[in-house]
PAVO-603192 format. One record per atom (N, C-alpha, C): atom name; residue in three letters; residue number from 1; x, y, z. Coordinates in Angstrom, 2 decimals. Example, Ala and Ser with C-alpha at 12.3 -4.5 7.8 and 13.67 -1.06 7.14 Angstrom:
! PAVO-603192
<site atom="N" res="ALA" n="1" x="13.19" y="-5.69" z="7.80"/>
<site atom="CA" res="ALA" n="1" x="12.30" y="-4.50" z="7.80"/>
<site atom="C" res="ALA" n="1" x="13.20" y="-3.30" z="7.80"/>
<site atom="N" res="SER" n="2" x="12.85" y="-2.25" z="7.08"/>
<site atom="CA" res="SER" n="2" x="13.67" y="-1.06" z="7.14"/>
<site atom="C" res="SER" n="2" x="12.90" y="0.03" z="7.87"/>
! end
This chain:
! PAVO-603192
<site atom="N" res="UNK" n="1" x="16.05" y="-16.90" z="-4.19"/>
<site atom="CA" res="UNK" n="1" x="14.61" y="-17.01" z="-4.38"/>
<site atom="C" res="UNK" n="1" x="13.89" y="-16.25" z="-3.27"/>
<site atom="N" res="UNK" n="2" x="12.58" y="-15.32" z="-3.98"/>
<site atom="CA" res="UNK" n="2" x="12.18" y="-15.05" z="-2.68"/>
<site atom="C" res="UNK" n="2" x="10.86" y="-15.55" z="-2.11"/>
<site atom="N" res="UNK" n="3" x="10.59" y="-15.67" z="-1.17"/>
<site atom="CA" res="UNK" n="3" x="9.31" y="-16.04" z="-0.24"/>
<site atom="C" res="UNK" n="3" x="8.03" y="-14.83" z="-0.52"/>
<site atom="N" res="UNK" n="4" x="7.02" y="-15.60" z="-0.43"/>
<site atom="CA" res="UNK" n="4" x="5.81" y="-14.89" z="-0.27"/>
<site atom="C" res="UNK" n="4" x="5.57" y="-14.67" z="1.09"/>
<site atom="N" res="UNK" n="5" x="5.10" y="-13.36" z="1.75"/>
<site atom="CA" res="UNK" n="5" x="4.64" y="-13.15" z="3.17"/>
<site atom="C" res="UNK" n="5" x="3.14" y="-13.02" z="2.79"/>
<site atom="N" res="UNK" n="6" x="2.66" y="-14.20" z="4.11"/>
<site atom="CA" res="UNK" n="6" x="1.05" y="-13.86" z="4.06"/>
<site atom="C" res="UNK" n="6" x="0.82" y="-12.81" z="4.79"/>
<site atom="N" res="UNK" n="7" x="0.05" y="-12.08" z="3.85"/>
<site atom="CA" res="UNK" n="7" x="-0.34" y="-10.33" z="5.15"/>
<site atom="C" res="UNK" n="7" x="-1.85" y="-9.80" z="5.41"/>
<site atom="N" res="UNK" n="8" x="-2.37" y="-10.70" z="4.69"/>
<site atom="CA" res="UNK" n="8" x="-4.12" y="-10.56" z="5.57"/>
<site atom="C" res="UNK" n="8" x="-4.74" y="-11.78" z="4.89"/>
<site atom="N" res="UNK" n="9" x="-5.96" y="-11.93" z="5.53"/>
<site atom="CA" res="UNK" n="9" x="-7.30" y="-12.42" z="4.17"/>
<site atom="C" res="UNK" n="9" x="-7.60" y="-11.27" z="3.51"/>
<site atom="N" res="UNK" n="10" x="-8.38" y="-11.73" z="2.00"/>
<site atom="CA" res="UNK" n="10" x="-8.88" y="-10.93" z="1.67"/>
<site atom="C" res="UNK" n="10" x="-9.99" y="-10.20" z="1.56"/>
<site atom="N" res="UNK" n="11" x="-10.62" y="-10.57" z="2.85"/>
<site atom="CA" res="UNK" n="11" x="-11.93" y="-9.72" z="3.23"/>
<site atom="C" res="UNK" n="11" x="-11.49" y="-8.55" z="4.34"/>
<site atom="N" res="UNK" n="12" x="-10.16" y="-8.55" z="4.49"/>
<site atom="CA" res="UNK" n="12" x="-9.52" y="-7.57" z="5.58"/>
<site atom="C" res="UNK" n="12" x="-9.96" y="-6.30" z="4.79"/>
<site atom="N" res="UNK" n="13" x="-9.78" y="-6.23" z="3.58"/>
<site atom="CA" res="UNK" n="13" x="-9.64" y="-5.04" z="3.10"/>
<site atom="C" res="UNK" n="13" x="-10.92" y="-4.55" z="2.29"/>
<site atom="N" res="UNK" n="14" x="-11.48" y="-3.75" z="2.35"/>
<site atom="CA" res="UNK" n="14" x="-12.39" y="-3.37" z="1.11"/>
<site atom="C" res="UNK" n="14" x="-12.13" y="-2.93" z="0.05"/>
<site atom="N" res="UNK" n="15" x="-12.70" y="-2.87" z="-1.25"/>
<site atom="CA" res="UNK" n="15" x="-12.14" y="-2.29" z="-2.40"/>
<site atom="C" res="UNK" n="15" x="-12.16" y="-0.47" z="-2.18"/>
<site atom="N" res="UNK" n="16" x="-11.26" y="0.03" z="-2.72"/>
<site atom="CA" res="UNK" n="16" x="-11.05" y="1.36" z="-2.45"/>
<site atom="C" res="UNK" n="16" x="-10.52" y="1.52" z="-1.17"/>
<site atom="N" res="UNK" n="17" x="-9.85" y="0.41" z="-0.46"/>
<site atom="CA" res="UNK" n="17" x="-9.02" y="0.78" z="0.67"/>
<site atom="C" res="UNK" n="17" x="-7.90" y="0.26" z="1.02"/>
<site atom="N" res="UNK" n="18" x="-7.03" y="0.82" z="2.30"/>
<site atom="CA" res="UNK" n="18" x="-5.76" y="0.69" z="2.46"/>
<site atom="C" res="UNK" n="18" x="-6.18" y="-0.37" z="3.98"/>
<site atom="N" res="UNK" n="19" x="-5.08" y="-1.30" z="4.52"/>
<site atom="CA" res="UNK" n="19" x="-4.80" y="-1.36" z="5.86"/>
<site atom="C" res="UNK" n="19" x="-3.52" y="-1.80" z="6.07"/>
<site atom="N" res="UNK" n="20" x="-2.98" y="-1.54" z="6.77"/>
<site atom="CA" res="UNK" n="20" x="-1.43" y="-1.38" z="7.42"/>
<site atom="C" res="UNK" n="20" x="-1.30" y="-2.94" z="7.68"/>
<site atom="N" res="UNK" n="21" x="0.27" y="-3.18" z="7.43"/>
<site atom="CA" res="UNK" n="21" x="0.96" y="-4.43" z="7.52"/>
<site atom="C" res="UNK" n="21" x="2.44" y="-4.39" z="7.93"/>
<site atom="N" res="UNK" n="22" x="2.48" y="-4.71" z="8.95"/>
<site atom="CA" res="UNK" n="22" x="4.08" y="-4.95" z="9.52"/>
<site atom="C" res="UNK" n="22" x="4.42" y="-6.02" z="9.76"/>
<site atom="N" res="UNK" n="23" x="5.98" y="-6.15" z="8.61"/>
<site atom="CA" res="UNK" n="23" x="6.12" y="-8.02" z="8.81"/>
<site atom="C" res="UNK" n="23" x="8.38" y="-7.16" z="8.64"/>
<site atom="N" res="UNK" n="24" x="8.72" y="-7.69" z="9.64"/>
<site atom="CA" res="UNK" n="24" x="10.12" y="-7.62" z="9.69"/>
<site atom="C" res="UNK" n="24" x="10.78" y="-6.70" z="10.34"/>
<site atom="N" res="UNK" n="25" x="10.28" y="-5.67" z="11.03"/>
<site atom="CA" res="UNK" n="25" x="10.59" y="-4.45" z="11.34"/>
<site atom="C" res="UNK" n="25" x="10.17" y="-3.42" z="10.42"/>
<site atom="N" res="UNK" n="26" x="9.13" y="-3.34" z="9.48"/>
<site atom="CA" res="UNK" n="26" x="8.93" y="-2.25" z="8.42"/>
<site atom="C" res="UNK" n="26" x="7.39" y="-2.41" z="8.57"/>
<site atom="N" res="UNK" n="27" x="7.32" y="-1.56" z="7.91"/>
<site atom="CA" res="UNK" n="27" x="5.49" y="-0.86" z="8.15"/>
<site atom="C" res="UNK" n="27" x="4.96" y="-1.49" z="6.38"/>
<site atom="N" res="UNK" n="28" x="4.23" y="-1.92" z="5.65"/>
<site atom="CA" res="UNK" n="28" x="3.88" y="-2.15" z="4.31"/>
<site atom="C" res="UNK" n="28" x="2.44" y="-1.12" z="4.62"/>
<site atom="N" res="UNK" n="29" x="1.97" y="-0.93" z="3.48"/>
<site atom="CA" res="UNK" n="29" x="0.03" y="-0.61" z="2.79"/>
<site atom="C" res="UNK" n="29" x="0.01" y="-1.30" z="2.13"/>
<site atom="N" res="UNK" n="30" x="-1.19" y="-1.99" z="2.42"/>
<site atom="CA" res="UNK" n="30" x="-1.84" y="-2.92" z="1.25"/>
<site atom="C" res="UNK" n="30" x="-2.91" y="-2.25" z="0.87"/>
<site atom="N" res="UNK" n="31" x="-3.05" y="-2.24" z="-0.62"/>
<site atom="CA" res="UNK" n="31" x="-4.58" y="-1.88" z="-0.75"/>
<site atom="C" res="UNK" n="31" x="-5.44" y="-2.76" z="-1.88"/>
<site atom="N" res="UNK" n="32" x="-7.00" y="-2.55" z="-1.72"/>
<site atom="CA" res="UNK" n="32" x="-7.56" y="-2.86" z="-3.05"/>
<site atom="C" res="UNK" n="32" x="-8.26" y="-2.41" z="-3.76"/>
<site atom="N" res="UNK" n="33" x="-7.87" y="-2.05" z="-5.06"/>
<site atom="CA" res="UNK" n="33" x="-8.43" y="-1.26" z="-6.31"/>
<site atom="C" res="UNK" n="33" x="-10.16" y="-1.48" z="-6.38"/>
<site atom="N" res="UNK" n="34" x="-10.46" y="-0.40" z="-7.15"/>
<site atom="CA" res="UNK" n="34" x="-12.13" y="-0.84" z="-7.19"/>
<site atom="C" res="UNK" n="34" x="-12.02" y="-1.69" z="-8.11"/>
<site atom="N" res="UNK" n="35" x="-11.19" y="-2.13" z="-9.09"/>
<site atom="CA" res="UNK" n="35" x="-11.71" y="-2.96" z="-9.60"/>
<site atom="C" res="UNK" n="35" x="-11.04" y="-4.41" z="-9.34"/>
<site atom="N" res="UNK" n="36" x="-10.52" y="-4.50" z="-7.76"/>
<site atom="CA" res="UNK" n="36" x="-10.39" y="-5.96" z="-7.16"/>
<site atom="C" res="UNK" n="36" x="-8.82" y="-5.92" z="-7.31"/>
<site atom="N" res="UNK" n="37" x="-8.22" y="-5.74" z="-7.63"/>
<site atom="CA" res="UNK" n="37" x="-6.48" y="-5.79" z="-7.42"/>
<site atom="C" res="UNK" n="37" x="-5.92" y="-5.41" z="-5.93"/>
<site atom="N" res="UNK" n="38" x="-5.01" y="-6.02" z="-5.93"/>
<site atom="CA" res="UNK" n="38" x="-4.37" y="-5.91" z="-4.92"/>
<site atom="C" res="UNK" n="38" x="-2.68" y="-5.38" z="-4.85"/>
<site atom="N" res="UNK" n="39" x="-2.70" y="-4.50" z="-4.08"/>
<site atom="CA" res="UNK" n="39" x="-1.12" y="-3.66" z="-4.40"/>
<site atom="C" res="UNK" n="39" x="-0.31" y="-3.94" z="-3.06"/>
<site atom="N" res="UNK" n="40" x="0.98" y="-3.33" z="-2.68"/>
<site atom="CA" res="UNK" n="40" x="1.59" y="-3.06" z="-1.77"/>
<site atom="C" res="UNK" n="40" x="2.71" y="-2.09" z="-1.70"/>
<site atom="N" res="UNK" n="41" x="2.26" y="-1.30" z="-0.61"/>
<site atom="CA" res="UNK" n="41" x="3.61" y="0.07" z="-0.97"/>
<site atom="C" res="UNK" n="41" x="4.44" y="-0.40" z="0.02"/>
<site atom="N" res="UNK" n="42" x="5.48" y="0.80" z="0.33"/>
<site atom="CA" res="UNK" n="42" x="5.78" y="0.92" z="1.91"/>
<site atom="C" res="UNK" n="42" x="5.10" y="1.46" z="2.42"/>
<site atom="N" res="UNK" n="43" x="4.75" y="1.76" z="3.91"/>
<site atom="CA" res="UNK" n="43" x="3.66" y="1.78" z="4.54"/>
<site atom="C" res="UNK" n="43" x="3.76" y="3.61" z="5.41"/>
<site atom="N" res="UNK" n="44" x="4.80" y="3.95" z="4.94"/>
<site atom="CA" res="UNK" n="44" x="5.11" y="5.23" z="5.72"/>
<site atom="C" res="UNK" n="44" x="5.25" y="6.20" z="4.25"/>
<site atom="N" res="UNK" n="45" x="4.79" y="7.32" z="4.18"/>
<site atom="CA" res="UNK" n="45" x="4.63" y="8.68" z="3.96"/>
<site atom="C" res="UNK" n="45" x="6.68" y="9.01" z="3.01"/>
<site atom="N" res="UNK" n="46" x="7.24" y="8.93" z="2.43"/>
<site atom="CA" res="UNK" n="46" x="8.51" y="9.58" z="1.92"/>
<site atom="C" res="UNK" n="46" x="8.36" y="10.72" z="2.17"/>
<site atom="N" res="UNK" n="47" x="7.93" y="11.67" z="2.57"/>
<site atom="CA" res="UNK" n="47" x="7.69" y="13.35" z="3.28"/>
<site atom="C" res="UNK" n="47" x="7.95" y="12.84" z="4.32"/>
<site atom="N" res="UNK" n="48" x="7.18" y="12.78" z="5.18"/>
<site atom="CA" res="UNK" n="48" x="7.31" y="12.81" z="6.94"/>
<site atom="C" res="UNK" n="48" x="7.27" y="11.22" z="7.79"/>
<site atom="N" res="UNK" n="49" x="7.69" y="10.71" z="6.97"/>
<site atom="CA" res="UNK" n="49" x="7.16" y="9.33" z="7.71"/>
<site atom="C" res="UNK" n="49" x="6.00" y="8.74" z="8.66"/>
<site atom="N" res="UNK" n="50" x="4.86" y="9.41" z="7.57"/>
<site atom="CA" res="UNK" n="50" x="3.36" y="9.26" z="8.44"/>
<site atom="C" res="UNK" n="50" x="3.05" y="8.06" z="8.28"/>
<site atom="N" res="UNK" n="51" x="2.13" y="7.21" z="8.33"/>
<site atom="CA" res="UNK" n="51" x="1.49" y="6.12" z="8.35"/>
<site atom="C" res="UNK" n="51" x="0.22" y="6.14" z="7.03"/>
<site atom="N" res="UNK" n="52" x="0.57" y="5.84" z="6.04"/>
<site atom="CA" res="UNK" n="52" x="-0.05" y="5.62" z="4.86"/>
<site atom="C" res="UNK" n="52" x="-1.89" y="5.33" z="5.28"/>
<site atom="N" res="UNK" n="53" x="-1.67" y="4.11" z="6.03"/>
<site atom="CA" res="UNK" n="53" x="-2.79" y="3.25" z="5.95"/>
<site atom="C" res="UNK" n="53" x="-3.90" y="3.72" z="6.79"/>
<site atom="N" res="UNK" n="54" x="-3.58" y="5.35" z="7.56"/>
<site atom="CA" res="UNK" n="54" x="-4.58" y="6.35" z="7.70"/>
<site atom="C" res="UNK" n="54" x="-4.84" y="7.34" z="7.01"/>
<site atom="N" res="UNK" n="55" x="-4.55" y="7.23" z="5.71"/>
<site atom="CA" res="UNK" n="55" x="-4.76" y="8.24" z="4.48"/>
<site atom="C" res="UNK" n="55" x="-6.46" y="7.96" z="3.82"/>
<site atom="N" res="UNK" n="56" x="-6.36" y="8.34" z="2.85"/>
<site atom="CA" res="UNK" n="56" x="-8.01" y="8.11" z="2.55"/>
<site atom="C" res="UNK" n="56" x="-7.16" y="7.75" z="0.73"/>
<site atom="N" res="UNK" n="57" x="-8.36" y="6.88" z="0.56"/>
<site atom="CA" res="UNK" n="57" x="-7.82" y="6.11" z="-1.18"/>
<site atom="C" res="UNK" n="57" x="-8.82" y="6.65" z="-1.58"/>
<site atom="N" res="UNK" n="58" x="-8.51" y="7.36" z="-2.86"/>
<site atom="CA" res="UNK" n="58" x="-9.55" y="7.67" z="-4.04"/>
<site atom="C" res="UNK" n="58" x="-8.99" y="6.51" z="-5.52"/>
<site atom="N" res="UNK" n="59" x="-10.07" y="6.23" z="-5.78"/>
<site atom="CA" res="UNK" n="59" x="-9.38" y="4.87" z="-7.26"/>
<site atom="C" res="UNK" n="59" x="-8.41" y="4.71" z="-7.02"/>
<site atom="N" res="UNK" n="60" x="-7.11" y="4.79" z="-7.80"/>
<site atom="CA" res="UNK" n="60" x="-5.68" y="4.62" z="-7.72"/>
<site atom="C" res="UNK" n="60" x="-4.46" y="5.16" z="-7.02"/>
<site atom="N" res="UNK" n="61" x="-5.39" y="6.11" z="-5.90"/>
<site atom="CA" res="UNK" n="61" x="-4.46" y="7.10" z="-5.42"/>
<site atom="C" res="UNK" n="61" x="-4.56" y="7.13" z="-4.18"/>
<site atom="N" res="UNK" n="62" x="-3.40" y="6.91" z="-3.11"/>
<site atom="CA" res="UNK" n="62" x="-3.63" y="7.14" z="-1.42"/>
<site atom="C" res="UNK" n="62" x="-3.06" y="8.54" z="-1.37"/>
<site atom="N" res="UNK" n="63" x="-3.91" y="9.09" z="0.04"/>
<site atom="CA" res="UNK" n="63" x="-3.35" y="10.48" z="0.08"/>
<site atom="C" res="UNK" n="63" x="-2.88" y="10.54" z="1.17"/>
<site atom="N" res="UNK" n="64" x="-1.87" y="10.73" z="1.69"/>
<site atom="CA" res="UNK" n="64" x="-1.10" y="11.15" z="3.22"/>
<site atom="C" res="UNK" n="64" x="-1.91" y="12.08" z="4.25"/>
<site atom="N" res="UNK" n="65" x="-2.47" y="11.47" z="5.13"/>
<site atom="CA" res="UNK" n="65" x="-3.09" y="11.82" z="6.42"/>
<site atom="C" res="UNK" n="65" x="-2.21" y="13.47" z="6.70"/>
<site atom="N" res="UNK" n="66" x="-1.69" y="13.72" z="6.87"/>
<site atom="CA" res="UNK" n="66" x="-0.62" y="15.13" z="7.12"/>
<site atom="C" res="UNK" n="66" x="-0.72" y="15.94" z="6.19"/>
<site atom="N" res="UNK" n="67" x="-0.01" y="15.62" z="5.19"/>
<site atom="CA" res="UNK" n="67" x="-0.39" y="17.31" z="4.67"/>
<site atom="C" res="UNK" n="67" x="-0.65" y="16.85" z="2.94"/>
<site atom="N" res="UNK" n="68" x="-1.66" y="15.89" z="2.58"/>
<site atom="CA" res="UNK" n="68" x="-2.71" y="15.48" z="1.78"/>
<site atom="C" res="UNK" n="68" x="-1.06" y="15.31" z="0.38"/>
<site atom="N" res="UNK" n="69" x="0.17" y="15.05" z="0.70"/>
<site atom="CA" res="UNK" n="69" x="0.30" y="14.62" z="-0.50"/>
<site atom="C" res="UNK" n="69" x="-0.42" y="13.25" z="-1.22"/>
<site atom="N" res="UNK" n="70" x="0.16" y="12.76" z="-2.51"/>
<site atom="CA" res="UNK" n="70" x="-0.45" y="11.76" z="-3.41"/>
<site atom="C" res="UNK" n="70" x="0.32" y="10.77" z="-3.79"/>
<site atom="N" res="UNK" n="71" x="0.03" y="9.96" z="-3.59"/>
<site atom="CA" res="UNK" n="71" x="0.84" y="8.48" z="-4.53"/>
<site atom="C" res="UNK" n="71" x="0.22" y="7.90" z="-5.09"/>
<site atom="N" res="UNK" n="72" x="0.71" y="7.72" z="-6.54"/>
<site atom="CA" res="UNK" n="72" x="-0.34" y="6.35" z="-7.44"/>
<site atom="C" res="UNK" n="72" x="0.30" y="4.76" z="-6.57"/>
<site atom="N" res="UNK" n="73" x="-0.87" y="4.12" z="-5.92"/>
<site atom="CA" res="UNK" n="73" x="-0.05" y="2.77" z="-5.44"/>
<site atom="C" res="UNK" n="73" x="-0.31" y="1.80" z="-6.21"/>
<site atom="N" res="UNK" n="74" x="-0.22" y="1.97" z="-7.73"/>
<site atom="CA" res="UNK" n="74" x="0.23" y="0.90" z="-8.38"/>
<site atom="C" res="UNK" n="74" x="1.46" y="1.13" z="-8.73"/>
<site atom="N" res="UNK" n="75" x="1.82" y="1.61" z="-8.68"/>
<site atom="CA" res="UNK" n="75" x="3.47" y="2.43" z="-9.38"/>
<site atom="C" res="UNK" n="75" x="4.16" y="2.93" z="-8.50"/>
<site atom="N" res="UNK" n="76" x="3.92" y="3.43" z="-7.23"/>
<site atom="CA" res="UNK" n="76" x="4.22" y="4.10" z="-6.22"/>
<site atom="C" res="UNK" n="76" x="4.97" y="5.60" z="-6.25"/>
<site atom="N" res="UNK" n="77" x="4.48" y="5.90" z="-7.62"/>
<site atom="CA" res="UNK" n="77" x="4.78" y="7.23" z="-8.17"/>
<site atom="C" res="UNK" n="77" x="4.00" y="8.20" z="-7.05"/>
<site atom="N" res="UNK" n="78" x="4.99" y="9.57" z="-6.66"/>
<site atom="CA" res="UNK" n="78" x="4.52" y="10.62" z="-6.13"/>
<site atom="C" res="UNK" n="78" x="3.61" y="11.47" z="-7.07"/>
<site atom="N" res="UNK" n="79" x="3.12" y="11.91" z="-6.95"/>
<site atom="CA" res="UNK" n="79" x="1.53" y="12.14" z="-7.64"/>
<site atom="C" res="UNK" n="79" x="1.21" y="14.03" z="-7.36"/>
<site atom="N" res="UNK" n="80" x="1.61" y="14.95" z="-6.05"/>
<site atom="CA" res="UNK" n="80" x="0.78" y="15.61" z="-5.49"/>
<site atom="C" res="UNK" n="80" x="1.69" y="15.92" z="-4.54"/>
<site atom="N" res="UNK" n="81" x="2.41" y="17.64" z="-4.67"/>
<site atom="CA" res="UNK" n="81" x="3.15" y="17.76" z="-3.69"/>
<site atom="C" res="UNK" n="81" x="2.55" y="17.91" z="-1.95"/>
<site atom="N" res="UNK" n="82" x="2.99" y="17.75" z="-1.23"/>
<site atom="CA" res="UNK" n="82" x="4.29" y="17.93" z="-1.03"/>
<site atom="C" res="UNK" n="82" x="5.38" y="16.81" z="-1.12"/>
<site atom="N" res="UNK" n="83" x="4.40" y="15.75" z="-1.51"/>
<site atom="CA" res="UNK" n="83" x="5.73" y="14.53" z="-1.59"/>
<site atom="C" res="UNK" n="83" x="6.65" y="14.58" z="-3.27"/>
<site atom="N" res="UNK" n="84" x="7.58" y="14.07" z="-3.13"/>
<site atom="CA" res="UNK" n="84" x="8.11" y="13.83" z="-4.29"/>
<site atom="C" res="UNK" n="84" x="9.22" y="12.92" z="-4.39"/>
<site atom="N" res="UNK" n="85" x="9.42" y="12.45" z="-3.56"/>
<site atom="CA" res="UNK" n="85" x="10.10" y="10.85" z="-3.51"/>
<site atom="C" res="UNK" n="85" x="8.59" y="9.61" z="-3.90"/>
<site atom="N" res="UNK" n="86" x="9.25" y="8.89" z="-4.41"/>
<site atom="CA" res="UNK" n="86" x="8.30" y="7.84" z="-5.25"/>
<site atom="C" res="UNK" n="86" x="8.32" y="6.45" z="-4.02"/>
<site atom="N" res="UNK" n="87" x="7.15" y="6.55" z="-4.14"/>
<site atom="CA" res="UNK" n="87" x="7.19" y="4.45" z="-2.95"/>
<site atom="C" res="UNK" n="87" x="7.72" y="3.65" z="-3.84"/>
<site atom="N" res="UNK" n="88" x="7.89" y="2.56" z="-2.62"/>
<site atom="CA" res="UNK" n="88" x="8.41" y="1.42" z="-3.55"/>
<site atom="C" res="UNK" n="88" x="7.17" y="0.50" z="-3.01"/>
<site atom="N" res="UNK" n="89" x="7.12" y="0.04" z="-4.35"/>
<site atom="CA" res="UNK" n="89" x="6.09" y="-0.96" z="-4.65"/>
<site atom="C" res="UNK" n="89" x="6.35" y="-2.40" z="-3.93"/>
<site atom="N" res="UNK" n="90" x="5.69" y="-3.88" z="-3.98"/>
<site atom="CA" res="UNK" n="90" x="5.55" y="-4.62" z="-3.99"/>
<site atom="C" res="UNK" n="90" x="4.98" y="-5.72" z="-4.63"/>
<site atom="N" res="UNK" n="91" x="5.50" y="-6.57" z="-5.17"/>
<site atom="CA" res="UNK" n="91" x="4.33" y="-8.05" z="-6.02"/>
<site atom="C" res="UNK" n="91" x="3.39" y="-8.26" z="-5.17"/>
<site atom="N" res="UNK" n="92" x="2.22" y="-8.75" z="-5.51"/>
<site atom="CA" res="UNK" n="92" x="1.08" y="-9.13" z="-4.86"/>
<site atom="C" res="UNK" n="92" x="0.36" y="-10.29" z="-5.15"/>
<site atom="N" res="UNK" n="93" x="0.02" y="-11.30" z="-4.99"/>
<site atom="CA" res="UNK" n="93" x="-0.84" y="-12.31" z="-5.19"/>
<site atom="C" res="UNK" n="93" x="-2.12" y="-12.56" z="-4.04"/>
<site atom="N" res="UNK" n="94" x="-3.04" y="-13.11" z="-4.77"/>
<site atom="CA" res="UNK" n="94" x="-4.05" y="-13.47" z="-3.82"/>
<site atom="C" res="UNK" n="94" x="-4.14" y="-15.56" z="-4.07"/>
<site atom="N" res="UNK" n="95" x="-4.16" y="-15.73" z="-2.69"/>
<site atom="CA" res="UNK" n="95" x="-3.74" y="-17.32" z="-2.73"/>
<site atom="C" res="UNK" n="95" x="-5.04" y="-17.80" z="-1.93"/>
<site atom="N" res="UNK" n="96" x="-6.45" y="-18.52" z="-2.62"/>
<site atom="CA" res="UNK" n="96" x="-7.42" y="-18.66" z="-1.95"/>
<site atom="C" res="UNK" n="96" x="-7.94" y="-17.03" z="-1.10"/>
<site atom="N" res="UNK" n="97" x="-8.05" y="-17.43" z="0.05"/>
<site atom="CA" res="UNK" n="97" x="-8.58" y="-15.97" z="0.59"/>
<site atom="C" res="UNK" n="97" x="-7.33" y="-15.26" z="1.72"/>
<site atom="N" res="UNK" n="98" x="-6.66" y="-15.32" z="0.89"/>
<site atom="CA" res="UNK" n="98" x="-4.94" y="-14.95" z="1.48"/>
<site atom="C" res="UNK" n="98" x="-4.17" y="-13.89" z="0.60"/>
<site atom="N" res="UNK" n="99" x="-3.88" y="-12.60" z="0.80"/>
<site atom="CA" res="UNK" n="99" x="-3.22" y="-11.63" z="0.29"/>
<site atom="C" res="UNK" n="99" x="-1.82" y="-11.94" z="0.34"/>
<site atom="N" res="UNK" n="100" x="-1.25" y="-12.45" z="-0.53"/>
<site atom="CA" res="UNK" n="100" x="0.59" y="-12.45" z="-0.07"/>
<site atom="C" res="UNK" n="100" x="1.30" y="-11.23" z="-0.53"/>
<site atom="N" res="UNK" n="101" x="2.81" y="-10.89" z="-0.24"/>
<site atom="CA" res="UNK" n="101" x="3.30" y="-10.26" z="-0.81"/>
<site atom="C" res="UNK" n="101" x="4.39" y="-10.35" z="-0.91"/>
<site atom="N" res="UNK" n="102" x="5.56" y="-10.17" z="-2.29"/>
<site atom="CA" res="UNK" n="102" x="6.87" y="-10.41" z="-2.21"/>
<site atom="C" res="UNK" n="102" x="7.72" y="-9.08" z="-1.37"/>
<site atom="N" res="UNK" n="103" x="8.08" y="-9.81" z="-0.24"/>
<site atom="CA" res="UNK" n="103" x="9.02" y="-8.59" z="0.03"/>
<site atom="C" res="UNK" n="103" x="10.13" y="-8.46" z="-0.26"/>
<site atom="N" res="UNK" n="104" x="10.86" y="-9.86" z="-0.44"/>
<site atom="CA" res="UNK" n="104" x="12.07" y="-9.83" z="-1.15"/>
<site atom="C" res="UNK" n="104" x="13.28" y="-8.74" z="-0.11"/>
! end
């Protein structure tokens, strides 16, 4: 069975944005959709191992601070070279004003 990790409130984040979460030795992105969802990638770049959660979010899409590749972070599909390894996603729940996430 796996555990839920609590990884912010949910006023941490604004809609249309990312902020960084480290729970275990790993980096996560959380973000939230404009239309209120809540996602979770891994938190580093599959190109260069940049830091996601200084990228800029357009609707469904974070873009890598370095050299502007794309990921859809609902799917964690690569989107926009130069990346082309795919994120891995995460379950997400919102529990009262608490973002969890399965890290499993």
């Amino acid at each position: 069975m796996t555990d839920w990790t609590d990884a912010c409130a949910t006023d941490a984040i604004d809609p249309e944005d990312v902020v960084r979460f480290d729970h275990g030795g790993r980096t996560f992105a959380l973000y939230r959709s404009p239309d209120d969802r809540w996602y979770c990638t891994d938190g580093l770049c599959t190109h260069e191992q940049v830091h996601l959660a200084d990228g800029l979010v357009m609707d469904h899409l974070i873009e890598c601070p370095k050299h502007n590749g794309q990921f859809d972070y609902r799917t964690g599909q690569a989107k926009r070279a130069p990346v082309c390894v795919n994120l891995r996603t995460y379950e997400t729940r919102v529990d009262g004003d608490r973002v969890l996430v399965r890290i499993g």
